[in-house]
DRENTIDO-182332 format. One record per residue (C-alpha): residue number from 0; residue in one letter; chain; z, y, x. Coordinates in steps of 0.5 Angstrom, whole numbers. Layout:
<lofi loke="NUM" guro="A" bado="A" w="Z" v="Y" u="X"/>
...
//
This chain:
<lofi loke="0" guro="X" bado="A" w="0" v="0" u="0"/>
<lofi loke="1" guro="X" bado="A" w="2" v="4" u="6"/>
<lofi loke="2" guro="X" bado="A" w="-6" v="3" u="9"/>
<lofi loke="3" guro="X" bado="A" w="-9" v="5" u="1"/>
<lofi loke="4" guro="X" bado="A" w="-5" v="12" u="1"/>
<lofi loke="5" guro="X" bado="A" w="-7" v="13" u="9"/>
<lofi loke="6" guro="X" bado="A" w="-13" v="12" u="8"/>
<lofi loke="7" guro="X" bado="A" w="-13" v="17" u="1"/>
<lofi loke="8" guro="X" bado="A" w="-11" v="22" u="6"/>
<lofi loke="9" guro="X" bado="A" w="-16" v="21" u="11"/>
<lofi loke="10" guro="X" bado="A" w="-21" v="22" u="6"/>
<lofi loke="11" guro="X" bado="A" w="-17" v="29" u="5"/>
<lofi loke="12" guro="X" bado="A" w="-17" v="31" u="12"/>
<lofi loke="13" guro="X" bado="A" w="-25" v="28" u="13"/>
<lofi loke="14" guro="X" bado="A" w="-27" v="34" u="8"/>
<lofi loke="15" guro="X" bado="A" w="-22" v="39" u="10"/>
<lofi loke="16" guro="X" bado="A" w="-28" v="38" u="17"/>
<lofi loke="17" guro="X" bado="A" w="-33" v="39" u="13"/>
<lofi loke="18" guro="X" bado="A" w="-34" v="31" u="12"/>
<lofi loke="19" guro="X" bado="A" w="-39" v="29" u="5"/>
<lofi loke="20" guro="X" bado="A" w="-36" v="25" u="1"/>
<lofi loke="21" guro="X" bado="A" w="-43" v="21" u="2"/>
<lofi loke="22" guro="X" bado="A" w="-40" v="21" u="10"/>
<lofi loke="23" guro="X" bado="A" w="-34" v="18" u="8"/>
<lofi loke="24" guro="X" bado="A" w="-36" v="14" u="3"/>
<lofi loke="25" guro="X" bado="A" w="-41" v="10" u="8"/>
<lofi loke="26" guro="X" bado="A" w="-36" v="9" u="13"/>
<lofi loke="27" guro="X" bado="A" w="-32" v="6" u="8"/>
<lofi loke="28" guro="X" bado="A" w="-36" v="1" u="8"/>
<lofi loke="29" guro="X" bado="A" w="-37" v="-1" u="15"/>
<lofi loke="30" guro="X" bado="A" w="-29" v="-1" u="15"/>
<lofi loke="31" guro="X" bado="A" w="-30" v="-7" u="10"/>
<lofi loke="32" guro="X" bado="A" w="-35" v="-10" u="12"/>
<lofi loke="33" guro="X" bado="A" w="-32" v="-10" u="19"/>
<lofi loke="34" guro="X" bado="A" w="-26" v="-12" u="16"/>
<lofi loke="35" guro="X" bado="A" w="-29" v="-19" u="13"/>
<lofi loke="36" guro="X" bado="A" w="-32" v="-21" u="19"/>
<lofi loke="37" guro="X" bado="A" w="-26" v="-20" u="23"/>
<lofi loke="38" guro="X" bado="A" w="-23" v="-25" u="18"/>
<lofi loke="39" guro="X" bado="A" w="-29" v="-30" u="19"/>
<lofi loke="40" guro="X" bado="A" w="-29" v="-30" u="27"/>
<lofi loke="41" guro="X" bado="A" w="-22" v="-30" u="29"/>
<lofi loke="42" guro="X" bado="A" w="-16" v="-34" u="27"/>
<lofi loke="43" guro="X" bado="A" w="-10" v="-30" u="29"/>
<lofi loke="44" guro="X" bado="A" w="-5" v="-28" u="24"/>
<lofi loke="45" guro="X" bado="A" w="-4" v="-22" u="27"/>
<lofi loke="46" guro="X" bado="A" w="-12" v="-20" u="28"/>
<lofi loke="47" guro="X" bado="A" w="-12" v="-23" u="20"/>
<lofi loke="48" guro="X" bado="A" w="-7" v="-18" u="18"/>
<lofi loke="49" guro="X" bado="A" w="-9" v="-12" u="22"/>
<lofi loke="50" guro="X" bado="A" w="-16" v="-13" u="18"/>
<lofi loke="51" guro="X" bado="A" w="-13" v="-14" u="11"/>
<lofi loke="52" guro="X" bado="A" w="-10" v="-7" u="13"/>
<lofi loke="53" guro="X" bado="A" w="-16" v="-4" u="16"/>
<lofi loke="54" guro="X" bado="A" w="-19" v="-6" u="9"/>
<lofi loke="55" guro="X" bado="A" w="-13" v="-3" u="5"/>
<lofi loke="56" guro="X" bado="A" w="-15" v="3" u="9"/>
<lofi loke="57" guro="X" bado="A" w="-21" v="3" u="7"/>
<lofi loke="58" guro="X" bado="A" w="-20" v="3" u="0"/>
<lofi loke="59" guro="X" bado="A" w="-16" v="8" u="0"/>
<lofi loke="60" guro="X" bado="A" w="-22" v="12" u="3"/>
<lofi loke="61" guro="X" bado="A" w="-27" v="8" u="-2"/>
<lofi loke="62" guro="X" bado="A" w="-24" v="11" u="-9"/>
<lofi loke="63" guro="X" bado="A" w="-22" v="18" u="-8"/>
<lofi loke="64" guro="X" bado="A" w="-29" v="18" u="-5"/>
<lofi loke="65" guro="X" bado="A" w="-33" v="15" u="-11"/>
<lofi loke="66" guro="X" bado="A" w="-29" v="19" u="-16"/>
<lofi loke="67" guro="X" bado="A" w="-31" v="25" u="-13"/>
<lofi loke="68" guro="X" bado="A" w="-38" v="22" u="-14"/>
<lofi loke="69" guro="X" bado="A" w="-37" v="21" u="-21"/>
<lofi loke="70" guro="X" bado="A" w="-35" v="28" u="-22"/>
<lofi loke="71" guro="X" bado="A" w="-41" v="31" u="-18"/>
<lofi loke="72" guro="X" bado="A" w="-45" v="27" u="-21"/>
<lofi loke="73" guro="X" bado="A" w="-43" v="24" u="-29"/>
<lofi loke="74" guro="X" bado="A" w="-43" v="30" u="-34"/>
<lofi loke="75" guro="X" bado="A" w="-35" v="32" u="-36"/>
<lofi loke="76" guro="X" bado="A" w="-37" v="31" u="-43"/>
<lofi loke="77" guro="X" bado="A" w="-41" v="25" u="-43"/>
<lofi loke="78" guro="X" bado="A" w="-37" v="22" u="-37"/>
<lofi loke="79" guro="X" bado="A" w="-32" v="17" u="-41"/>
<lofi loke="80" guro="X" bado="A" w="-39" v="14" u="-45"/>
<lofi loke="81" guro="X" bado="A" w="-42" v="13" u="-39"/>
<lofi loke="82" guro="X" bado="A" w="-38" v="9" u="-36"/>
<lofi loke="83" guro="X" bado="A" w="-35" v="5" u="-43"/>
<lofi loke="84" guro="X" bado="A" w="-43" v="3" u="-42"/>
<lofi loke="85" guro="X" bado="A" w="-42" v="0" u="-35"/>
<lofi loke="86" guro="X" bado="A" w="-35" v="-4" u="-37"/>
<lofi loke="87" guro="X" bado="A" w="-40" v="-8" u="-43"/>
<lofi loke="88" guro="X" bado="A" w="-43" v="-12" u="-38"/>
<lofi loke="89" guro="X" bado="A" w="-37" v="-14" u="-34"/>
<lofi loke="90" guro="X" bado="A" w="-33" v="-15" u="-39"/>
<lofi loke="91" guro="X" bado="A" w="-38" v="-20" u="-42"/>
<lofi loke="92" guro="X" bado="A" w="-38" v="-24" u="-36"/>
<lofi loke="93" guro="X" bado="A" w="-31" v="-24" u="-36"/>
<lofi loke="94" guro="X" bado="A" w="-31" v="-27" u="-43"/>
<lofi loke="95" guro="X" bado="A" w="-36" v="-32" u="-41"/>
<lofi loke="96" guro="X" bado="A" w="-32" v="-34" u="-36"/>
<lofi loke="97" guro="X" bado="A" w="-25" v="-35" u="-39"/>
<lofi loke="98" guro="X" bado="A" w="-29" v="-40" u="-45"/>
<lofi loke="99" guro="X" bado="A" w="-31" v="-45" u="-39"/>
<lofi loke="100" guro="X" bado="A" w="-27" v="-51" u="-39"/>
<lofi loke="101" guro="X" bado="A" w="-25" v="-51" u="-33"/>
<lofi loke="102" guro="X" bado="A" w="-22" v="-44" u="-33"/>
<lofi loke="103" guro="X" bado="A" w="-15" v="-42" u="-31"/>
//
């Protein structure tokens, strides 16, 4: 939790030097992914868990970074429609999932 709220703040401080939010944003991403990689190429717990913290931060920069998107790019009135669309599809895959025998 500790990585995901430094991460928010690195995201702060990346815009107060004059980062875009499409900067941070694609490093972001290159963290996880690097974060992923690590997990499969190493074996050490404390490797493990320095990658599973590099992820947190990551995240932490990833949601401040696409709400900020959002907003630039969805219209404040039409916002919640739009994304109420975008959660249809999701939700009919998870409710495709949860009628399959086998699930939990």
């Amino acid at each position: 939790m500790l990585a995901i709220v430094c991460g928010s703040t690195a995201f702060q401080l990346a815009l107060t030097m004059k980062w875009s939010v499409e900067q941070c944003l694609e490093m972001s991403i290159q963290l996880a992914i690097a974060s992923f990689v690590v997990t499969f190429v190493f074996d050490s717990p404390s490797i493990l868990f320095l990658a599973f913290v590099g992820f947190e931060f990551s995240c932490g920069v990833y949601f401040p970074a696409i709400g900020s998107l959002r907003g630039e790019i969805l219209p404040e009135a039409d916002r919640a429609g739009i994304m109420g669309w975008f959660r249809v599809p999701l939700n009919l895959v998870r409710a495709g999932i949860d009628d399959t025998p086998n699930s939990v």
